[in-house]
C-alpha positions in Angstrom: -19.6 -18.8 15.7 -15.7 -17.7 16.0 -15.4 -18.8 12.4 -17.8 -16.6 11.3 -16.6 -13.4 13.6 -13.2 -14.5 12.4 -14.4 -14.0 8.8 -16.3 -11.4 9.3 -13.4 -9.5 10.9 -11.0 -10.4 8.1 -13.3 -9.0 5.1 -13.3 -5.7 6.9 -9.8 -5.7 6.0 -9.7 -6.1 2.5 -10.0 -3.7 -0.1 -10.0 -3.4 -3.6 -10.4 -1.0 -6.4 -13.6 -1.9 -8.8 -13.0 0.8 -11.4 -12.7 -1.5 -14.9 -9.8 1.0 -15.5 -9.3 -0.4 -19.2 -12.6 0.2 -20.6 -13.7 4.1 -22.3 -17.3 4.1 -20.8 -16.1 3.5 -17.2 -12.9 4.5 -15.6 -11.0 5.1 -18.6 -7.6 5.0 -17.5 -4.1 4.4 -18.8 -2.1 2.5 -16.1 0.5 4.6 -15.2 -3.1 7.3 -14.4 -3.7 4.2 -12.1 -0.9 3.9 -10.5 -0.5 7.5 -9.9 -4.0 7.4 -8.4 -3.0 4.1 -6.6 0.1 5.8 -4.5 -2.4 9.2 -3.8 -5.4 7.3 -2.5 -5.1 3.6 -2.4 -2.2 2.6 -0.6 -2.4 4.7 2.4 -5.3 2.1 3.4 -2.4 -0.1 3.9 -1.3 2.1 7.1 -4.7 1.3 8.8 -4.2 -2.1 8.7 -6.3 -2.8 5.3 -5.3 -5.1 2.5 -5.3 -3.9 -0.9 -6.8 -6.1 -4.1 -6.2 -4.8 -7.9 -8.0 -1.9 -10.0 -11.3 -5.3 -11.7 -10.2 -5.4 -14.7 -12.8 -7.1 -16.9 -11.8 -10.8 -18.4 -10.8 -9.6 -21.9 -7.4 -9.5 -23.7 -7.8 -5.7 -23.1 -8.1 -5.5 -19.8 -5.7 -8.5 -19.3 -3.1 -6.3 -21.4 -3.8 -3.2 -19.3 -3.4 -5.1 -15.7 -0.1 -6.4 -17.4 1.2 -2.7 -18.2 -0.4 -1.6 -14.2 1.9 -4.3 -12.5 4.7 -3.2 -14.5 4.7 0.3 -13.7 3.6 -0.8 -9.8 6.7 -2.9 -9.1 9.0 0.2 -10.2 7.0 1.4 -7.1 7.7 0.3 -3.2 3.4 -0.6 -3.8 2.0 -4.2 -4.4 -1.0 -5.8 -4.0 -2.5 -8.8 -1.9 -4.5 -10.5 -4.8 -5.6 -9.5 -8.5 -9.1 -8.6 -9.3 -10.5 -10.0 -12.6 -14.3 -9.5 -13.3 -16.0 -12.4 -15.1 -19.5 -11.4 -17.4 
């Protein structure tokens, strides 16, 4: 049973942005837009204790390119993120 409090107390926690940012019939945005949109909204989660996961990206050379370019632009930053978001299908 404390394994599964534990767990359960640890996912409430995490976070991370499900937007498919690369692709023109969802999000839509360049990633320097994300970034922007990550410093305004996303990471002041991380003051309330919650750890932050990528914008899912989807498992393409596009959206592999495009979390590339986000990461560049986000270590310029004082941001970072706990673990990268890739969605498979």
């Amino acid at each position: 049973m404390e394994i599964n409090s534990a767990i359960e107390q640890e996912m409430q926690n995490l976070y991370s942005v499900s937007m498919n940012p690369e692709r023109s019939e969802q999000a839509n945005m360049s990633p320097a837009a994300a970034v922007r949109a990550w410093e305004q909204s996303i990471e002041p989660l991380r003051d309330q204790g919650i750890r932050l996961g990528s914008p899912a990206i989807a498992s393409t050379k596009e959206g592999l390119n495009w979390m590339q370019k986000f990461l560049q632009e986000l270590v310029g930053s004082a941001n970072c993120i706990e673990w990268s978001t890739i969605r498979i299908g």
